[in-house]
Structure formats: C-alpha cells, structure tokens
PDB file of N, CA, C and O in Angstrom:
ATOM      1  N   UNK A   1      24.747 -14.965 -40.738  1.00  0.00           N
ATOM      2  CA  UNK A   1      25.631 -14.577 -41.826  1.00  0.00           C
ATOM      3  C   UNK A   1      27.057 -14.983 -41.468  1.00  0.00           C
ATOM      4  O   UNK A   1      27.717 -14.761 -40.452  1.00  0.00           O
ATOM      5  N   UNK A   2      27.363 -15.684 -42.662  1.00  0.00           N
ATOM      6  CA  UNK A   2      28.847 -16.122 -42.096  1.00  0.00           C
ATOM      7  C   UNK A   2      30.227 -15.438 -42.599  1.00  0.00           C
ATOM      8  O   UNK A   2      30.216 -15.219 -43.810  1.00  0.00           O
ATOM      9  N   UNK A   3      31.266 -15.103 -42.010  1.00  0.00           N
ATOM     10  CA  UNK A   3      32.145 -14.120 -42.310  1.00  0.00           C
ATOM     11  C   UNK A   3      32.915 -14.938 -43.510  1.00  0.00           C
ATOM     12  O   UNK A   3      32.579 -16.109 -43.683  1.00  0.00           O
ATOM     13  N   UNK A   4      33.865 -14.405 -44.288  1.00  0.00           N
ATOM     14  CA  UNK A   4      35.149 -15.317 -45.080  1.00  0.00           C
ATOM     15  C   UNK A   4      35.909 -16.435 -44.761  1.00  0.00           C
ATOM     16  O   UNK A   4      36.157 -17.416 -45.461  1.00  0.00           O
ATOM     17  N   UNK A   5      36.245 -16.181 -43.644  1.00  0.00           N
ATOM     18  CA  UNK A   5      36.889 -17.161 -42.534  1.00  0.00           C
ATOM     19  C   UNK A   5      35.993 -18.249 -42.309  1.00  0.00           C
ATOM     20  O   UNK A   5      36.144 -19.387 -42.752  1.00  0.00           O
ATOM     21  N   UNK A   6      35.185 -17.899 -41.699  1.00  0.00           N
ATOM     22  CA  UNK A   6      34.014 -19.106 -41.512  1.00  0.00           C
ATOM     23  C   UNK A   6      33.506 -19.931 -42.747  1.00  0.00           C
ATOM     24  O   UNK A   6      33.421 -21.156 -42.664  1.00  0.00           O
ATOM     25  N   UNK A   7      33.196 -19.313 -43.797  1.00  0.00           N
ATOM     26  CA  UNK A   7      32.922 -20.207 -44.706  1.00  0.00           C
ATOM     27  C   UNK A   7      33.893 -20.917 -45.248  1.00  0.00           C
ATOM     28  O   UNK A   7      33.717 -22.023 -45.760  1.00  0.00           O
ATOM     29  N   UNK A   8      35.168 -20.223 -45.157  1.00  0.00           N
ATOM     30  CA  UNK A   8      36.402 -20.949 -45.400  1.00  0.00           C
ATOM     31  C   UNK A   8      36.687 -22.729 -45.137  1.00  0.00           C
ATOM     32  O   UNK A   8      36.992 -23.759 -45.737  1.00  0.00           O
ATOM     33  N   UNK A   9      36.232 -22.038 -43.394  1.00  0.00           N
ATOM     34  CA  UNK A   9      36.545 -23.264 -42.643  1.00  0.00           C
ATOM     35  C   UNK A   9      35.626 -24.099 -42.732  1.00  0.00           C
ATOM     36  O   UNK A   9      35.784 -25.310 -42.888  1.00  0.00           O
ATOM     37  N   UNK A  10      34.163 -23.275 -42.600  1.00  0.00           N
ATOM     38  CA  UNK A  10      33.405 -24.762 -43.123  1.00  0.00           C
ATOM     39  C   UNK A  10      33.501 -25.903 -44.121  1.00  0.00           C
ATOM     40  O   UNK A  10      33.329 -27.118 -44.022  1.00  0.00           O
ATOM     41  N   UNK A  11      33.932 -24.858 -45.402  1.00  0.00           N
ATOM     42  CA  UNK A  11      34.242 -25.826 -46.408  1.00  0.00           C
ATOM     43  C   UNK A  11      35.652 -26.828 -46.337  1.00  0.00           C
ATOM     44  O   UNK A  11      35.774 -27.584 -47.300  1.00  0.00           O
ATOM     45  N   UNK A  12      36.430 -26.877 -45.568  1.00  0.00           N
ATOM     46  CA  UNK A  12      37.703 -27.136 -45.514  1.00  0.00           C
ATOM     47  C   UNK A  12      36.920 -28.559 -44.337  1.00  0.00           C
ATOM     48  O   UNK A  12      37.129 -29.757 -44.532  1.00  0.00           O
ATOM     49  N   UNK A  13      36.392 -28.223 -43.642  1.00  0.00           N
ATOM     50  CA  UNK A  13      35.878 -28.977 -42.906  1.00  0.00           C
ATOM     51  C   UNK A  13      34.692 -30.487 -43.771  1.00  0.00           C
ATOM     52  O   UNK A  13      34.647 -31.717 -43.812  1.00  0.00           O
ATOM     53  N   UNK A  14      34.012 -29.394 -44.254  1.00  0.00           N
ATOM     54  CA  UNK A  14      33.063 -30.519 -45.087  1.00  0.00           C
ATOM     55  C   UNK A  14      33.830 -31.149 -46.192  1.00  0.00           C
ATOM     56  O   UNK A  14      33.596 -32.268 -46.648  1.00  0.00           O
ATOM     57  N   UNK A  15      34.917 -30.210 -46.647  1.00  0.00           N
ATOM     58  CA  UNK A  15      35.575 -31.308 -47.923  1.00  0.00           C
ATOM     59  C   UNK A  15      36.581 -32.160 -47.531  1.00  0.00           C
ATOM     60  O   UNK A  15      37.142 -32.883 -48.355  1.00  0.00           O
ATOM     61  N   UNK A  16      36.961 -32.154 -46.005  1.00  0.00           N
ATOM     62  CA  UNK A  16      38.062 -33.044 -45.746  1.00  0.00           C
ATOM     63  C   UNK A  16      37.165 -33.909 -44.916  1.00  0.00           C
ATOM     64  O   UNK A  16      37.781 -34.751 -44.262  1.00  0.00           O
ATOM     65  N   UNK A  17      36.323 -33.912 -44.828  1.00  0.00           N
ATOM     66  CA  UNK A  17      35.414 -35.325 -44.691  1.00  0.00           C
ATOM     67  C   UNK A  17      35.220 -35.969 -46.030  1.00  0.00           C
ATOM     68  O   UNK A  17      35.658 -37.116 -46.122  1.00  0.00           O
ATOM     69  N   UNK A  18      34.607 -35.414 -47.154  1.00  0.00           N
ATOM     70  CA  UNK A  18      34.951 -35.587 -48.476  1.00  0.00           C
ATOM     71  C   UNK A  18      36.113 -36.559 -49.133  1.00  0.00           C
ATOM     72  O   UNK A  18      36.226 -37.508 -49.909  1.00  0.00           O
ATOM     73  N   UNK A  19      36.939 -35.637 -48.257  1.00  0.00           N
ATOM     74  CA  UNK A  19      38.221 -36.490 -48.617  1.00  0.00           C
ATOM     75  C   UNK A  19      38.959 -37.785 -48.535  1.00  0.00           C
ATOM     76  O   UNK A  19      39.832 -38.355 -49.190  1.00  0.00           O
ATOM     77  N   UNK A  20      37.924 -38.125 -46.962  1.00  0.00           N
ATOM     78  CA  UNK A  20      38.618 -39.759 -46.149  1.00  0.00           C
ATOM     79  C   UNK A  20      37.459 -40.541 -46.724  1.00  0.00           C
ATOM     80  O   UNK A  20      37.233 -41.686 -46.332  1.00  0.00           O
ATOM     81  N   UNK A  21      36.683 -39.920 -47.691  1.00  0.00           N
ATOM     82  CA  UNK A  21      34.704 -40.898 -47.783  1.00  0.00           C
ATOM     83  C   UNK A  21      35.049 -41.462 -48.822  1.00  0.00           C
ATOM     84  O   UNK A  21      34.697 -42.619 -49.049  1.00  0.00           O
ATOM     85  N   UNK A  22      36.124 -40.469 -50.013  1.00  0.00           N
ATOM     86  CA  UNK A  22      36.574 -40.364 -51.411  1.00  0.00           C
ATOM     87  C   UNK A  22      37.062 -41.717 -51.292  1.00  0.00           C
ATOM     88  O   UNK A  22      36.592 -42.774 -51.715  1.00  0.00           O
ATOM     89  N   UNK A  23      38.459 -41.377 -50.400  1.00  0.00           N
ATOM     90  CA  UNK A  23      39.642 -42.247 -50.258  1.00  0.00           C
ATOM     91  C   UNK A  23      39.125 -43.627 -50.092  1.00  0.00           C
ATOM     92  O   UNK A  23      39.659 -44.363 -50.921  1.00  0.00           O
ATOM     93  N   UNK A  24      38.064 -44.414 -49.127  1.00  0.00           N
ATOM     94  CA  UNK A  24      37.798 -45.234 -48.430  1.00  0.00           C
ATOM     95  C   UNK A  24      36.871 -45.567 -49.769  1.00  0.00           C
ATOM     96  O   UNK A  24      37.406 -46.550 -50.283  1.00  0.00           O
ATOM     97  N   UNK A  25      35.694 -45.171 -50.574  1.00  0.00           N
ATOM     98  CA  UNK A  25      34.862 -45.312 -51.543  1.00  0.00           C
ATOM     99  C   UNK A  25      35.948 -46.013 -52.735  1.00  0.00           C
ATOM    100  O   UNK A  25      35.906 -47.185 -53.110  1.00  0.00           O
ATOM    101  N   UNK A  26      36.909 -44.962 -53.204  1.00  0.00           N
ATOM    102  CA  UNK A  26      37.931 -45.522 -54.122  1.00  0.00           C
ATOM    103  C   UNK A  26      38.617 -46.661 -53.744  1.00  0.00           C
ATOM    104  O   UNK A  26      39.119 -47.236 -54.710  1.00  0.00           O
ATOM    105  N   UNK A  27      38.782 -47.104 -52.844  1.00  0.00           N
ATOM    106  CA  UNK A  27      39.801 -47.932 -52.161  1.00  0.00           C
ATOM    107  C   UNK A  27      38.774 -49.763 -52.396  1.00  0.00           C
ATOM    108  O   UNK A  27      39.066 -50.795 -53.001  1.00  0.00           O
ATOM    109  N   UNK A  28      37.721 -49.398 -51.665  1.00  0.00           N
ATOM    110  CA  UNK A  28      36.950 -50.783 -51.348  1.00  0.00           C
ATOM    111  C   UNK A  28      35.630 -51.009 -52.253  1.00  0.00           C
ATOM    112  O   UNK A  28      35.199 -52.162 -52.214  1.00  0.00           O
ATOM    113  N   UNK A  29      34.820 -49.970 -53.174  1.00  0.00           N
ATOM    114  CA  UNK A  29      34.312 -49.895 -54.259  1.00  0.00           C
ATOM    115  C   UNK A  29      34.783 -49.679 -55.445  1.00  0.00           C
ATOM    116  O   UNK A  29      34.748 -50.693 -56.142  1.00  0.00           O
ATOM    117  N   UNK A  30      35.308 -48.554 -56.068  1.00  0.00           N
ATOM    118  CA  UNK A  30      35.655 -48.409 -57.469  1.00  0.00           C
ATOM    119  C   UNK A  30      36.577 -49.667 -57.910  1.00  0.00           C
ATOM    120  O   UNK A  30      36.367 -50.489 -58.802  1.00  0.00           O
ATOM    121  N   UNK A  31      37.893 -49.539 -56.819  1.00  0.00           N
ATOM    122  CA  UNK A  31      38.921 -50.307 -57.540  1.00  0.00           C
ATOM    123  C   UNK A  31      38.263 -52.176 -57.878  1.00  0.00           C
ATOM    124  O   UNK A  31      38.550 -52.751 -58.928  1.00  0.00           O
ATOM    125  N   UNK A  32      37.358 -52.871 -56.727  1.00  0.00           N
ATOM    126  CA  UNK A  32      36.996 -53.744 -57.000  1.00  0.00           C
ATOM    127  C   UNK A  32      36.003 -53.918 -57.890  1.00  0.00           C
ATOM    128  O   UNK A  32      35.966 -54.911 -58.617  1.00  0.00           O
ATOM    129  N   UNK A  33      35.191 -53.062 -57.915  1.00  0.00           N
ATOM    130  CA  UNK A  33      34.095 -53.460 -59.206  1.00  0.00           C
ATOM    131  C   UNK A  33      34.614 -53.109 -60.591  1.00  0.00           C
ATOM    132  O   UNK A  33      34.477 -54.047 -61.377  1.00  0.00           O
ATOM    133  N   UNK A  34      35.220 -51.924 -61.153  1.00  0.00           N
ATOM    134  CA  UNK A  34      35.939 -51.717 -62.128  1.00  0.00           C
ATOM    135  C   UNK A  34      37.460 -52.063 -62.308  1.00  0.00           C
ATOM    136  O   UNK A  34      38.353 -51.567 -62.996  1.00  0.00           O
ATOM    137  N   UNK A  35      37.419 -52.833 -61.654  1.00  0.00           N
ATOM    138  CA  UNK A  35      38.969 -53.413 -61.582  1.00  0.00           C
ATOM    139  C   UNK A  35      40.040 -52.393 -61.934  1.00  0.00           C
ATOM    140  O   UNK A  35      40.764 -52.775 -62.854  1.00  0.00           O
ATOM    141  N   UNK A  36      40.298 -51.314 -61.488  1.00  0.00           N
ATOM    142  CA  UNK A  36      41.226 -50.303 -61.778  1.00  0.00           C
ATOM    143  C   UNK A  36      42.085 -50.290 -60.803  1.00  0.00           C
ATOM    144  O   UNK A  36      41.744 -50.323 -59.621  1.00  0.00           O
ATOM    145  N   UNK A  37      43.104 -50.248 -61.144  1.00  0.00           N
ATOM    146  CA  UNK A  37      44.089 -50.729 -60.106  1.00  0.00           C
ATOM    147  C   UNK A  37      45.188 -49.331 -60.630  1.00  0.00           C
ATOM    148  O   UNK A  37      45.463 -48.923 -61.759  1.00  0.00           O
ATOM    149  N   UNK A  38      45.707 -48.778 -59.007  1.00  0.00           N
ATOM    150  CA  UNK A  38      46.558 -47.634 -59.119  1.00  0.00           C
ATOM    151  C   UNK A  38      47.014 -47.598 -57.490  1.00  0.00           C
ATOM    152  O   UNK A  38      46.422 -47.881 -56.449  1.00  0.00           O
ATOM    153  N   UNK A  39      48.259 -47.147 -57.781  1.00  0.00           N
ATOM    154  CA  UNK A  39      49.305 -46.887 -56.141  1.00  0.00           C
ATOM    155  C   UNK A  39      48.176 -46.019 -55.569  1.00  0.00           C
ATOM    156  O   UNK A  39      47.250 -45.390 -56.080  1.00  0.00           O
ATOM    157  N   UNK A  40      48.689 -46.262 -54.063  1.00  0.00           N
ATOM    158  CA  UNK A  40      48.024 -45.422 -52.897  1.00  0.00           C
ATOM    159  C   UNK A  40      48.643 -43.851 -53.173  1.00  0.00           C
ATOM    160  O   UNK A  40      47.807 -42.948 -53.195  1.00  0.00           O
ATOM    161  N   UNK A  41      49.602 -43.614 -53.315  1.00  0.00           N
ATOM    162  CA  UNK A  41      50.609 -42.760 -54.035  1.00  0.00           C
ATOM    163  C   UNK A  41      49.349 -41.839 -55.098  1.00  0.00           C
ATOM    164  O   UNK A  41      48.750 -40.822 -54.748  1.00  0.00           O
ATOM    165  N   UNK A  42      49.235 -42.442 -56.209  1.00  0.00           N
ATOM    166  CA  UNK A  42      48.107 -41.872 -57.172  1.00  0.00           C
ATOM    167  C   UNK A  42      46.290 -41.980 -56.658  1.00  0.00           C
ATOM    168  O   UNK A  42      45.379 -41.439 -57.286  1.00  0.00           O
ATOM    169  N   UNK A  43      46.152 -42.634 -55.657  1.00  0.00           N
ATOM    170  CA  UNK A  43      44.962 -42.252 -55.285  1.00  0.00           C
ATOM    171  C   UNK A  43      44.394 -41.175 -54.524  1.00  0.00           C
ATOM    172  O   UNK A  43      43.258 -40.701 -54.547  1.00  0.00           O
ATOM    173  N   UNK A  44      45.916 -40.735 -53.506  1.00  0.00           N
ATOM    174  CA  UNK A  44      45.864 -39.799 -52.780  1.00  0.00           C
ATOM    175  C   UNK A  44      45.877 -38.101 -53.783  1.00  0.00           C
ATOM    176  O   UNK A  44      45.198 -37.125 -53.463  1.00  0.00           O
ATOM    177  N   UNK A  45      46.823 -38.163 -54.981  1.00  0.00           N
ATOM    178  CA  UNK A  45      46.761 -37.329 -55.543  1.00  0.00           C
ATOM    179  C   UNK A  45      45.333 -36.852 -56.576  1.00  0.00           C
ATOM    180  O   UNK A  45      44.892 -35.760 -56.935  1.00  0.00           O
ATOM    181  N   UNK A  46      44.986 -38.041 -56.772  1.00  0.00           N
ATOM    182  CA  UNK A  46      43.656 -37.886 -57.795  1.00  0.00           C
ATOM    183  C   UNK A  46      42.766 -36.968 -56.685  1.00  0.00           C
ATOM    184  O   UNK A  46      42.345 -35.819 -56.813  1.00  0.00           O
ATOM    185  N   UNK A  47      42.658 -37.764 -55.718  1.00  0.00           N
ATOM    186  CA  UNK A  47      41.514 -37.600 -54.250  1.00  0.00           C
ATOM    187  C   UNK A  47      42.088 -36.105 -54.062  1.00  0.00           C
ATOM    188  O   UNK A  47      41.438 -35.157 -54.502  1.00  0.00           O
ATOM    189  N   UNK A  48      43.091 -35.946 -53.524  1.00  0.00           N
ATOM    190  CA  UNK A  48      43.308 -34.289 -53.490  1.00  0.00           C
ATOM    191  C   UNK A  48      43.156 -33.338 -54.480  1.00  0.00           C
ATOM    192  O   UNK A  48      42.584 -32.280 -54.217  1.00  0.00           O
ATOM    193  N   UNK A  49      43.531 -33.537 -55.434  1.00  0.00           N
ATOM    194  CA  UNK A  49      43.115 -32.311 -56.724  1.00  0.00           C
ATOM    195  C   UNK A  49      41.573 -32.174 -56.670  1.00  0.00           C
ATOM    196  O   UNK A  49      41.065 -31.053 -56.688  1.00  0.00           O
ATOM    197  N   UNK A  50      40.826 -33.290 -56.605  1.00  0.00           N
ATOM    198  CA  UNK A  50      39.140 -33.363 -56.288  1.00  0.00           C
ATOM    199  C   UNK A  50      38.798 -32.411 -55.410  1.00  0.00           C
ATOM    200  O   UNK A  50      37.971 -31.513 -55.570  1.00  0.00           O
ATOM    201  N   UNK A  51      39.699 -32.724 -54.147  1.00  0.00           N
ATOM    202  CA  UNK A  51      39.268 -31.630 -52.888  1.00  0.00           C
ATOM    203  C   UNK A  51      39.369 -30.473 -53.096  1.00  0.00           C
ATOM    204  O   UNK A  51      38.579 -29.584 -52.777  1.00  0.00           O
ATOM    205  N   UNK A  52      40.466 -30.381 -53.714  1.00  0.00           N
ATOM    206  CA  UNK A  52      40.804 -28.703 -53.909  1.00  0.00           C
ATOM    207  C   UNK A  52      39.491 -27.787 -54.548  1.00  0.00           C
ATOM    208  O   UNK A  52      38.945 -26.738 -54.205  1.00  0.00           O
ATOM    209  N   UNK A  53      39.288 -28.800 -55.701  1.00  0.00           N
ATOM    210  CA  UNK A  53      38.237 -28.236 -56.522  1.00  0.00           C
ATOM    211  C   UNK A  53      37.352 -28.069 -56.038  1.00  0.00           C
ATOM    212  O   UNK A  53      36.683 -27.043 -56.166  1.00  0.00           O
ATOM    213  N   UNK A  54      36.932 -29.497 -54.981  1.00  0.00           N
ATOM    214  CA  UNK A  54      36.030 -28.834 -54.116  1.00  0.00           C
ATOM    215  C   UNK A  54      35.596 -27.900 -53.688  1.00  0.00           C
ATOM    216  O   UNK A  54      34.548 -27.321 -53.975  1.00  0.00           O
ATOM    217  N   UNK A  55      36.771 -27.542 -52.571  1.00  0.00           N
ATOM    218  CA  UNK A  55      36.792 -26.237 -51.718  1.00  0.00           C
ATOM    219  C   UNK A  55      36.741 -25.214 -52.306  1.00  0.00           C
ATOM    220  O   UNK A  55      36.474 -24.226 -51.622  1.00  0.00           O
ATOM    221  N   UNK A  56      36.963 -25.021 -53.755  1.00  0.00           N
ATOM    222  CA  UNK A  56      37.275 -23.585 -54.141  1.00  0.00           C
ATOM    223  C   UNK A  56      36.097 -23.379 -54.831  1.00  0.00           C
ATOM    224  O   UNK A  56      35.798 -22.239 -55.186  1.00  0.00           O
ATOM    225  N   UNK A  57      35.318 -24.419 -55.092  1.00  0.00           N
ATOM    226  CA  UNK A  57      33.944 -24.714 -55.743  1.00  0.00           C
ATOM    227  C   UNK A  57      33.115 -24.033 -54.322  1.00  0.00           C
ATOM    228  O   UNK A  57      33.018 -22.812 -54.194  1.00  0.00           O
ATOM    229  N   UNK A  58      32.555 -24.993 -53.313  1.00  0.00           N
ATOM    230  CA  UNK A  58      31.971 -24.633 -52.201  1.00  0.00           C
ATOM    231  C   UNK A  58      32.429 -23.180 -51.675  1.00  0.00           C
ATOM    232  O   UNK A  58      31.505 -22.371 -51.600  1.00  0.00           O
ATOM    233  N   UNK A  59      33.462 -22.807 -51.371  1.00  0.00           N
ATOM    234  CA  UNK A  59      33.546 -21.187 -50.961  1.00  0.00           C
ATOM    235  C   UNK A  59      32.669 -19.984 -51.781  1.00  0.00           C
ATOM    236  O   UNK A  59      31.785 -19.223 -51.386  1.00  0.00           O
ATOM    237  N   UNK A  60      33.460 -20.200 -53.389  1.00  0.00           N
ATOM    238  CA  UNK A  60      32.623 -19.306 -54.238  1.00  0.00           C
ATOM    239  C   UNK A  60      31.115 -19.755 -54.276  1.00  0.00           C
ATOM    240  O   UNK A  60      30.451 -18.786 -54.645  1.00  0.00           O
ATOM    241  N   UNK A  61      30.328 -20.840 -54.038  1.00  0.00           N
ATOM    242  CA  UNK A  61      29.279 -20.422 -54.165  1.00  0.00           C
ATOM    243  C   UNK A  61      28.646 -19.923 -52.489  1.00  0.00           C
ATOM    244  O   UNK A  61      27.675 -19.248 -52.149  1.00  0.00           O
ATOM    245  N   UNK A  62      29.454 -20.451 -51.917  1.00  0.00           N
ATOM    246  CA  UNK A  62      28.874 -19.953 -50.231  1.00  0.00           C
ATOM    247  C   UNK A  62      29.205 -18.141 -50.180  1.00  0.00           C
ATOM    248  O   UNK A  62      28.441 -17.313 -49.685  1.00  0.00           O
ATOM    249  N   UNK A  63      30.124 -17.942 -50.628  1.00  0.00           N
ATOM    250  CA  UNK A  63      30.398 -16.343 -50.788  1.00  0.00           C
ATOM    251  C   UNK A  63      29.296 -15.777 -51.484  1.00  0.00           C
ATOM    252  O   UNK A  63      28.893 -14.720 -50.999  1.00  0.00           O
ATOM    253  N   UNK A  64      28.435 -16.381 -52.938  1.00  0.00           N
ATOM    254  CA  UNK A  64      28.262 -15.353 -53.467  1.00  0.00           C
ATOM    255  C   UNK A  64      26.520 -15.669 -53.205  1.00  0.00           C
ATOM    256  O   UNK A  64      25.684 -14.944 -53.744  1.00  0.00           O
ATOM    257  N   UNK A  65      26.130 -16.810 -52.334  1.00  0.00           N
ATOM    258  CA  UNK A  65      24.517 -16.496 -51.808  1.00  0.00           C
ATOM    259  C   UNK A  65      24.930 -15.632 -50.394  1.00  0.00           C
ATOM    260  O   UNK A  65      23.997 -15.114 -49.781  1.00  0.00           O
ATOM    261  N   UNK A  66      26.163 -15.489 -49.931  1.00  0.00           N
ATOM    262  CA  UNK A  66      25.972 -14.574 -48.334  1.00  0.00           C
ATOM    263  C   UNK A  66      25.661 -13.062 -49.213  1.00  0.00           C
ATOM    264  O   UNK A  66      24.643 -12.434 -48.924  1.00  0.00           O
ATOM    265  N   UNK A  67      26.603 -12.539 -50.290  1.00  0.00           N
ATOM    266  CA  UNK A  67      26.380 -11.526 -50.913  1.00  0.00           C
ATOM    267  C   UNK A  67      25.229 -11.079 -51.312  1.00  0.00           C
ATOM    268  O   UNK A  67      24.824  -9.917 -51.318  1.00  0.00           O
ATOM    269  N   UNK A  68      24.591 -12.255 -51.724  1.00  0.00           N
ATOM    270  CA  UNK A  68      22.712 -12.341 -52.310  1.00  0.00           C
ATOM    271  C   UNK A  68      21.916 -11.735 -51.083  1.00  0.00           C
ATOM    272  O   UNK A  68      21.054 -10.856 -51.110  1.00  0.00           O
ATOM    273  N   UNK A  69      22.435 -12.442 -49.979  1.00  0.00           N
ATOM    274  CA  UNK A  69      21.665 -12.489 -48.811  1.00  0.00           C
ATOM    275  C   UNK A  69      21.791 -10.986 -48.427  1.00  0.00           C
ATOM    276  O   UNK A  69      20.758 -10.318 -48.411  1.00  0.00           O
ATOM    277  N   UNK A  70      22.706 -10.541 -48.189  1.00  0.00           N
ATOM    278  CA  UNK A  70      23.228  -9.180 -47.721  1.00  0.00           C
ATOM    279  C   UNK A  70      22.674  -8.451 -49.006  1.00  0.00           C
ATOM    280  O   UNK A  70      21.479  -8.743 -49.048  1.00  0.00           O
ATOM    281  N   UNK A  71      22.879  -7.925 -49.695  1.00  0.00           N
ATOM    282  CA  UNK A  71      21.856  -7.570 -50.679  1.00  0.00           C
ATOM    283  C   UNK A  71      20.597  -6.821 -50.268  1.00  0.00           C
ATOM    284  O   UNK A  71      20.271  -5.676 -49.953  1.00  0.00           O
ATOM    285  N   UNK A  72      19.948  -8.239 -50.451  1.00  0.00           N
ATOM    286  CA  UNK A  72      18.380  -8.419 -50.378  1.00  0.00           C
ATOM    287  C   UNK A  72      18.013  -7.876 -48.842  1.00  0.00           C
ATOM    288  O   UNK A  72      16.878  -7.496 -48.554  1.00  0.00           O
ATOM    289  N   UNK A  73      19.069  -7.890 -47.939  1.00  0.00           N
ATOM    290  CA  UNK A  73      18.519  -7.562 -46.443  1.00  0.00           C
ATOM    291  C   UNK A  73      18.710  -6.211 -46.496  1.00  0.00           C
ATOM    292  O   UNK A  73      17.972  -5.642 -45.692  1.00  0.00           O
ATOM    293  N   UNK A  74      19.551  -5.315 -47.252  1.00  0.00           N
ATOM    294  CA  UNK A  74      19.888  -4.073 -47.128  1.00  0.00           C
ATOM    295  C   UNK A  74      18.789  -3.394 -47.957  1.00  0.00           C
ATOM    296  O   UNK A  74      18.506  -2.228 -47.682  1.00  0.00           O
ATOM    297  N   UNK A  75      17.973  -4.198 -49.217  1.00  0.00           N
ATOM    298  CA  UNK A  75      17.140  -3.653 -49.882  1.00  0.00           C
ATOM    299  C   UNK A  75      15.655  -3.716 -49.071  1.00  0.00           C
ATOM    300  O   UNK A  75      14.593  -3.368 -49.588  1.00  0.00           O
ATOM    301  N   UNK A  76      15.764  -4.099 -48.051  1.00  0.00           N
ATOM    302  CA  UNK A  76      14.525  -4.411 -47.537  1.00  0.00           C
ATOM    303  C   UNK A  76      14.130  -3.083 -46.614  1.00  0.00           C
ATOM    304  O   UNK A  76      14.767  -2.480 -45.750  1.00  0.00           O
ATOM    305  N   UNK A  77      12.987  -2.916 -47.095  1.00  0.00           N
ATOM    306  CA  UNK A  77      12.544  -1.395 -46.675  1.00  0.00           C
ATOM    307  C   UNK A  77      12.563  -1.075 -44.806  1.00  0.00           C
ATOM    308  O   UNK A  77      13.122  -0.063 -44.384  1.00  0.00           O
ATOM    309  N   UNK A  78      11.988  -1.921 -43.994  1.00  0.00           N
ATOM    310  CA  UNK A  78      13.060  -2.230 -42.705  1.00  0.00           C
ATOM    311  C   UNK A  78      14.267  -2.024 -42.301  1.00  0.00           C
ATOM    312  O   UNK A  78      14.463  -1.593 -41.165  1.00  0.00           O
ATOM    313  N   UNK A  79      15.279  -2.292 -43.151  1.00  0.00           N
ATOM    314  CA  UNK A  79      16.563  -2.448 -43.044  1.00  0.00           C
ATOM    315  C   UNK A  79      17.341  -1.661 -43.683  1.00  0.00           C
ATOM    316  O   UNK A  79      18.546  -1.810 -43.480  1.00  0.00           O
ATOM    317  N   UNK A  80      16.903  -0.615 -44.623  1.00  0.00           N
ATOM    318  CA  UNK A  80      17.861  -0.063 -45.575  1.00  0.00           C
ATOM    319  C   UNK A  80      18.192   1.350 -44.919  1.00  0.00           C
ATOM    320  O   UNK A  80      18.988   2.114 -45.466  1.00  0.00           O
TER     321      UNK A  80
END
C-alpha cells in the first residue's frame, strides 16, 4: 500500500519520463510527418500542460484504487 507521498512521486517520476519520450516523439516524428512546425519555446509548453494533466490524472486514479484496496481489506472478515 502506497502512502500520498509515494504515489505522488511515482507519478512525477513516470510522467517526467513521459515528458523527455513526448518531447523527443514531437521533435523527430510528429513535426516531420505532419509537417507542423512550432518553436522549441511552444513545444515545451504544449508537452508540459500534457504532463501536468498527466500527473493529476495518474495520482487521482492511484489514490482512489489504494482507497478501494483499503476498503475491501478492512471488510474482509480476517481483517476487520
């Protein structure tokens, strides 16, 4: 079971890998096959608002299966 903190960091961890896969994907795929062309300046910002959403995406659902989990372990006739 992982505390607030921890899932925090996990996700901060998994989405800022996210973040350099984004950057490097946008950079040497999107822009050449769809020919979209934009400053490093605006790629970094697109790529970060993504992350954010990320992270705040991944926490709430990592928070609310630990809650499930805790739950279900306290309802368990063993454990309650």
């Amino acid at each position: 079971m992982q505390g607030k903190l921890e899932s925090l960091v996990e996700q901060l961890l998994n989405v800022g890998s996210g973040f350099v896969v984004a950057l490097i994907v946008w950079t040497y795929m999107v822009t050449p096959i769809w020919d979209i062309e934009v400053t490093m300046l605006d790629n970094l910002a697109i790529t970060g608002l993504f992350t954010v959403v990320s992270v705040v995406r991944g926490y709430v659902w990592r928070r609310m299966f630990n809650r499930r989990a805790v739950r279900r372990y306290s309802e368990c006739p063993h454990h309650g």
